[in-house]
C-alpha atoms as one frame of an Amber mdcrd trajectory, in Angstrom:
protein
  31.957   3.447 -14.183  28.639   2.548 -15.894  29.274  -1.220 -14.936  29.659
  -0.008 -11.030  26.189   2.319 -10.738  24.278  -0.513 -12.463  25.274  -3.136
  -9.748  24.857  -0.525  -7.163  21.627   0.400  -9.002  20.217  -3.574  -8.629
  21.525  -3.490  -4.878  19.950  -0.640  -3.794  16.729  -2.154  -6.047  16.723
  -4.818  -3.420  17.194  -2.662  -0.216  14.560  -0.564  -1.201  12.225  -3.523
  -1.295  13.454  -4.822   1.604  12.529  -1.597   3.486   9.067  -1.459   2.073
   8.185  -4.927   3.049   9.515  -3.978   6.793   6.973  -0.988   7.308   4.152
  -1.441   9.029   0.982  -1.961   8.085  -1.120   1.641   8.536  -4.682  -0.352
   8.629  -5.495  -3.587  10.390  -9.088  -3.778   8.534  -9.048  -5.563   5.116
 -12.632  -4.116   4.250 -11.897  -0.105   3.125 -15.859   0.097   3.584 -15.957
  -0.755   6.677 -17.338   1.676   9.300 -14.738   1.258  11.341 -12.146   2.280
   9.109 -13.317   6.510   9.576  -9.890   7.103   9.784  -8.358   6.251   6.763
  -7.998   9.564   5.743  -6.878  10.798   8.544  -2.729  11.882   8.516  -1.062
  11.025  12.208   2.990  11.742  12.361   4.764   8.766  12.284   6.363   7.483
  15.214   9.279   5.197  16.274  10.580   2.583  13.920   7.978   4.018  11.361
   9.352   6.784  11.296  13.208   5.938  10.544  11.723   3.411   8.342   9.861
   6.031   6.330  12.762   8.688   6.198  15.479   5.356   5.176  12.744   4.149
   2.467  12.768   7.853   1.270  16.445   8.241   1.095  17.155   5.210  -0.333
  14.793   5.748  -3.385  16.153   9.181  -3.092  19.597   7.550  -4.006  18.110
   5.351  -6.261  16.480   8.045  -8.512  20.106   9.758  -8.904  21.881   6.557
  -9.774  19.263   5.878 -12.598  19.578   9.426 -14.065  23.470   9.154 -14.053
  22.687   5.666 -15.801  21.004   7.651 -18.434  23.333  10.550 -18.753  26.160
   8.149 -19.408  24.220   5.697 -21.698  23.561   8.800 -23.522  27.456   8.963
 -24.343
């Protein structure tokens, strides 16, 4: 049992990277102090692919986060 959440701990590891390096990027400008940039704080709803990109990155870790505590719980044994 532990053997089988700690591979499916490392695979989900690299899905969840995998996921974060598909988002897209939120600000085209690499200077923050630009003048330009007045909307960086500014929260718009994701859209589209960012969206279900989002909500599978936050499942995932979701998932992920579970997995790790059981890891611990059973280590703990």
């Amino acid at each position: 049992m532990y053997n089988l959440l700690l591979t499916i701990l490392l695979v989900l590891s690299v899905v969840i990277m995998i996921a974060i390096f598909m988002q897209p990027t939120k600000n085209q400008s690499s200077n923050v102090f630009d003048a330009s940039s007045g909307d960086l704080f500014e929260r718009s709803k994701a859209r589209g692919f960012e969206a279900v990109m989002q909500r599978l990155t936050g499942i995932l870790v979701f998932f992920w986060l579970a997995i790790a505590l059981a890891l611990t719980v059973l280590s703990s044994r």
